[in-house]
N, C-alpha and C positions, 0 to 999 in steps of 0.2 A: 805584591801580596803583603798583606798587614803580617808584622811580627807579633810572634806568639809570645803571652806574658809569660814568663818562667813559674807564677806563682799559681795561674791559673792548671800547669799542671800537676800543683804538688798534691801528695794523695790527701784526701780529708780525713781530718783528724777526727777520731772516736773518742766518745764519754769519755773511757778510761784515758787518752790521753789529752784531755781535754787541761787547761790552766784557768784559771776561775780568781778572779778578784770581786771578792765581797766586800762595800764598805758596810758599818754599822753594825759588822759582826759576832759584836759580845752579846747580843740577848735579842730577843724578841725573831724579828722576820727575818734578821740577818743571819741571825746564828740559825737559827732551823732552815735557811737557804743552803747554808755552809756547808753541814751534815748530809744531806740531802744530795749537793751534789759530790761529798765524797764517798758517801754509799755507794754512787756508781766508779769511784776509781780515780777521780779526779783529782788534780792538785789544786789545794786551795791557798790562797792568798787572803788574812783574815785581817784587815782593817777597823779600827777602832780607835779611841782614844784609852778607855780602862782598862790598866794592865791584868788585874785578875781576873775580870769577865771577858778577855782575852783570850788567857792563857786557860781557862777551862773551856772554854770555844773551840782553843786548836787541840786540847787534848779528845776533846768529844770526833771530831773529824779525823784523827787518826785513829779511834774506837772504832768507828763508820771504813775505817779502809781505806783515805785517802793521806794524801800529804799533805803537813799544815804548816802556812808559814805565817804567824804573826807579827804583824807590824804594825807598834801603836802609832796612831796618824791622825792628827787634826784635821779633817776634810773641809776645813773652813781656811786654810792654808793651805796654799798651792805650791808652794818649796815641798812640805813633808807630802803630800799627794803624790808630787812626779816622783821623790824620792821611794817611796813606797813599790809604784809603779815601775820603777829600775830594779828593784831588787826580787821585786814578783820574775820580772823577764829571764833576770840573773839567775838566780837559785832555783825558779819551777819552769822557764820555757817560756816562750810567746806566747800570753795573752789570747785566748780565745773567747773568754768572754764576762764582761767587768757590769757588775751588778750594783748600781747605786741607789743604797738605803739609808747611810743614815742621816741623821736628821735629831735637832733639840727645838724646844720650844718652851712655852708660857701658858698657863691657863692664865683667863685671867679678861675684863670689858679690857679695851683698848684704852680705856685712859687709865687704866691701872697699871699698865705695863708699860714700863720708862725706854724712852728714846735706844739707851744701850742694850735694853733684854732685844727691843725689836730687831736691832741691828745686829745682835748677838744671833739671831735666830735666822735673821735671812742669809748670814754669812756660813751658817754652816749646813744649814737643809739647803737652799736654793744654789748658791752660791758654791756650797760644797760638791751638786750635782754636777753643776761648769766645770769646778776644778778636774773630778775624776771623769767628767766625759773628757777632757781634755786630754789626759793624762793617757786615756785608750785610745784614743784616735789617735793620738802622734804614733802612734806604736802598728793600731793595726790600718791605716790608710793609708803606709809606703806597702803595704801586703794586698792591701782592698780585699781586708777577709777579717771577720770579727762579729762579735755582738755584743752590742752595751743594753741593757735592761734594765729602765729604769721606774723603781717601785714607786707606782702612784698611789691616790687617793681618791675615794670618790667627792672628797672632799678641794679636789681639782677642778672641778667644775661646779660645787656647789657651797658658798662659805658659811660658815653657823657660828652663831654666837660663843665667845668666852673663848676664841680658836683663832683671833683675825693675821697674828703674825704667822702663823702654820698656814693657815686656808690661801694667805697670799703668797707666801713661798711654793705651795701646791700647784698654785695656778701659774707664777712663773715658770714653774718646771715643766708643763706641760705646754704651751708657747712657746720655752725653750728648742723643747724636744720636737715640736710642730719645725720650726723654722731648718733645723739639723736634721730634721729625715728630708727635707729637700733638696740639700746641699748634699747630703751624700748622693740622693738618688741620679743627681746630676755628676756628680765627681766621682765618687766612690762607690759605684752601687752593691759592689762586695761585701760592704760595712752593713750591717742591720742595725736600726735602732727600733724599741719598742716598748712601750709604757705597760704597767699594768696595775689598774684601778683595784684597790684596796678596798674592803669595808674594813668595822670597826674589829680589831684584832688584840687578843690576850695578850699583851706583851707587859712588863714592866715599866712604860713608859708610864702609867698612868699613877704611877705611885715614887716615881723620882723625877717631874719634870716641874719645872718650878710653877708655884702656883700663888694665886691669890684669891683661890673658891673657897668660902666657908663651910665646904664638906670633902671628901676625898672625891678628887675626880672617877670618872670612869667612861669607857668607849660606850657611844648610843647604842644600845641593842638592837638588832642580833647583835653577837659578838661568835667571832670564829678563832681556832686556835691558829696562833704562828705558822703551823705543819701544811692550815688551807693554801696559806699564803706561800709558801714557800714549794708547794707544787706547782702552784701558777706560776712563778719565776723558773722556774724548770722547763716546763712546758713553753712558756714564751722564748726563754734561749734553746727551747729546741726547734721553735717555729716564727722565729723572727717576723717573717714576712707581713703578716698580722701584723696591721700600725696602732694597735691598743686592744688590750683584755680586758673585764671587766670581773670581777671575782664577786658572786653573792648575790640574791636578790636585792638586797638593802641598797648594794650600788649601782645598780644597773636602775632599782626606781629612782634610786635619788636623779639622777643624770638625768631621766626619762621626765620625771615631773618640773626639774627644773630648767627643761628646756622648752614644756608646754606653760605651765603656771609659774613664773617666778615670781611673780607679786605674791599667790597665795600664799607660796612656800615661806616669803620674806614672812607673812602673820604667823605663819603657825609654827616655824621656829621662834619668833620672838614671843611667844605663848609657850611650848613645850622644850625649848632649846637649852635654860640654863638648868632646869631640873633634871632631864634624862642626862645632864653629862654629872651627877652627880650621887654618891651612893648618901643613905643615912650616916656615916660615920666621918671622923675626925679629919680633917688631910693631915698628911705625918709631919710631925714634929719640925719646926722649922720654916720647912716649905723652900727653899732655897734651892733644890732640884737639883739637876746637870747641866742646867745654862751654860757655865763658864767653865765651869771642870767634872769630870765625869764622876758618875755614883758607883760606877764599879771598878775605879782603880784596886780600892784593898777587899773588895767582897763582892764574890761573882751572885748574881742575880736570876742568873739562868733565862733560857728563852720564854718564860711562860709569865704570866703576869699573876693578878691574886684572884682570877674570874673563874677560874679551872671549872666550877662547879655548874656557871652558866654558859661558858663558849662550847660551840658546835666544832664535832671534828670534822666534818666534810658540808660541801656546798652543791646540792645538787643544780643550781643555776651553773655553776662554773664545770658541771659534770655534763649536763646538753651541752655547754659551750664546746666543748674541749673536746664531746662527742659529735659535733659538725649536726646537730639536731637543726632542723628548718628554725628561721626564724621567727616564724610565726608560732611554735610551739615554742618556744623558748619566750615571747613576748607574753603567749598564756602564762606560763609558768611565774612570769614577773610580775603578773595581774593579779594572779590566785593570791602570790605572797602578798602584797600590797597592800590589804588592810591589813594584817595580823603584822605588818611591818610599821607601819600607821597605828598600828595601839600601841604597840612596845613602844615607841617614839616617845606614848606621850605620858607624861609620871604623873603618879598618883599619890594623893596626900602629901603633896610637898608643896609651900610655898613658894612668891615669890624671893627668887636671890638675886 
């Protein structure tokens, strides 16, 4: 008679006792992931490099009702990563489930951006994602019980100008994660991993990341707030199973068109691509970003970006999804948006940059 694993019969853990490791969680998708899941009870483990966008991260999460443990951490290092990751197990409990968000980068043509921004940007978006998968698997795969969720982009499948060090860390990540849900499902199938596709979302990044546009950046419209985003990260570590999400009409066309037409897609981003990622106004002062040290060490920035006025707080595309609507209505649904997704793309009264 095969022996029974001990672990297989410990009782499953609930929300409320749930232990939650967020990287990237001083602003934007992380920190509204954070909150979110300590609204339900959770202990959260809050990862970041900036101390002050931090430390009002973990005061916001104890507001919300759960427990917060900050720990600033370079995810581009793999010493302060496992060490992070020891101290989550320590102080909140085994690891139930490690959410990898963050991520730096460049605006900027590819030859504007020097050998170390590039290498600066894959070490801690692409590279950062390894380290904290790594850091949860050593933990939850002597248990084979866990789930790592890791925040994509629709911009993992599809790259666009003024974005080439991101769009390729994107696509790494999602290769990564392809190759790691097979290893578990042979090894570990206890373990869940699962991706989920982003569109363009209000967060701060777009006005602290370093740049070399001659206007201020901004995410291609639509634009959804942080809170979209961070339901879907909710919802995917509630339902692992699912080997990728897709949040928003914007990203579920982009994928769709650029797996039928990619030659088209390549003209009509190189036509509409460097204007929609940019507003009429100034990029800020300097332009030196969080490439190499973060923008919120001494001043919290909060989850939201400067869009407030044009992002969307809900996504009815990811509201079929999530509601298990047939595919075929959900594929209307991504048709209907499609042109009116297709004009926001494309800017008006702007020349070439």
């Amino acid at each position: 008679m095969k022996p029974v694993n001990p672990m297989k019969l410990m009782k499953p853990v609930t929300r409320k006792q749930q232990t939650v490791v967020v990287t990237g969680a001083s602003a934007g998708i992380g920190r509204a992931t954070a909150a979110m899941f300590a609204a339900r009870g959770a202990r959260v483990a809050l990862l970041a490099r900036g101390g002050a966008g931090l430390e009002a991260a973990a005061a916001e999460v104890r507001a919300a009702g759960g427990q917060a443990l900050p720990v600033v951490t370079d995810m581009a290092e793999p010493e302060q990563v496992e060490e992070a990751a020891r101290r989550a197990e320590e102080e909140l409990g085994p690891i139930d489930v490690w959410v990898n968000n963050a991520f730096t980068s460049a605006f900027g043509r590819f030859t504007d951006v020097s050998p170390e921004e590039f290498l600066q940007t894959t070490r801690s978006t692409y590279l950062g994602y390894v380290h904290g998968t790594r850091a949860a698997l050593t933990r939850m795969g002597p248990r084979d019980r866990g789930t790592i969720v890791q925040v994509g982009s629709a911009l993992a499948y599809r790259g666009i100008p003024l974005q080439s060090a991101y769009c390729g860390a994107k696509h790494a990540i999602r290769g990564f994660t392809e190759s790691l849900r097979c290893e578990l499902l042979h090894d570990r199938p206890g373990v869940r991993v699962t991706m989920v596709q982003m569109p363009a979302v209000n967060t701060p990044q777009f006005s602290w990341l370093r740049t070399y546009l001659p206007r201020h950046a901004q995410p291609v419209p639509p634009i959804y707030q942080p809170e979209v985003a961070a339901r879907a990260v909710l919802y995917a570590a509630d339902h692992p199973r699912r080997r990728e999400y897709r949040v928003g009409a914007s990203t579920a066309l982009t994928v769709m068109a650029n797996a039928v037409v990619p030659g088209l897609l390549d003209h009509y981003l190189a036509r509409t691509g460097f204007g929609s990622q940019q507003t009429d106004a100034l990029p800020p002062p300097g332009g030196h970003g969080n490439l190499f040290e973060p923008a919120d060490e001494t001043k919290d920035y909060g989850a939201h970006g400067v869009f407030d006025d044009r992002a969307h707080g809900s996504s009815p595309e990811w509201w079929a999804t999530r509601h298990r609507l047939g595919r075929a209505a959900a594929a209307t649904g991504v048709a209907a948006a499609g042109y009116t997704v297709l004009r926001r793309l494309t800017p008006t009264g702007r020349g070439k940059h």
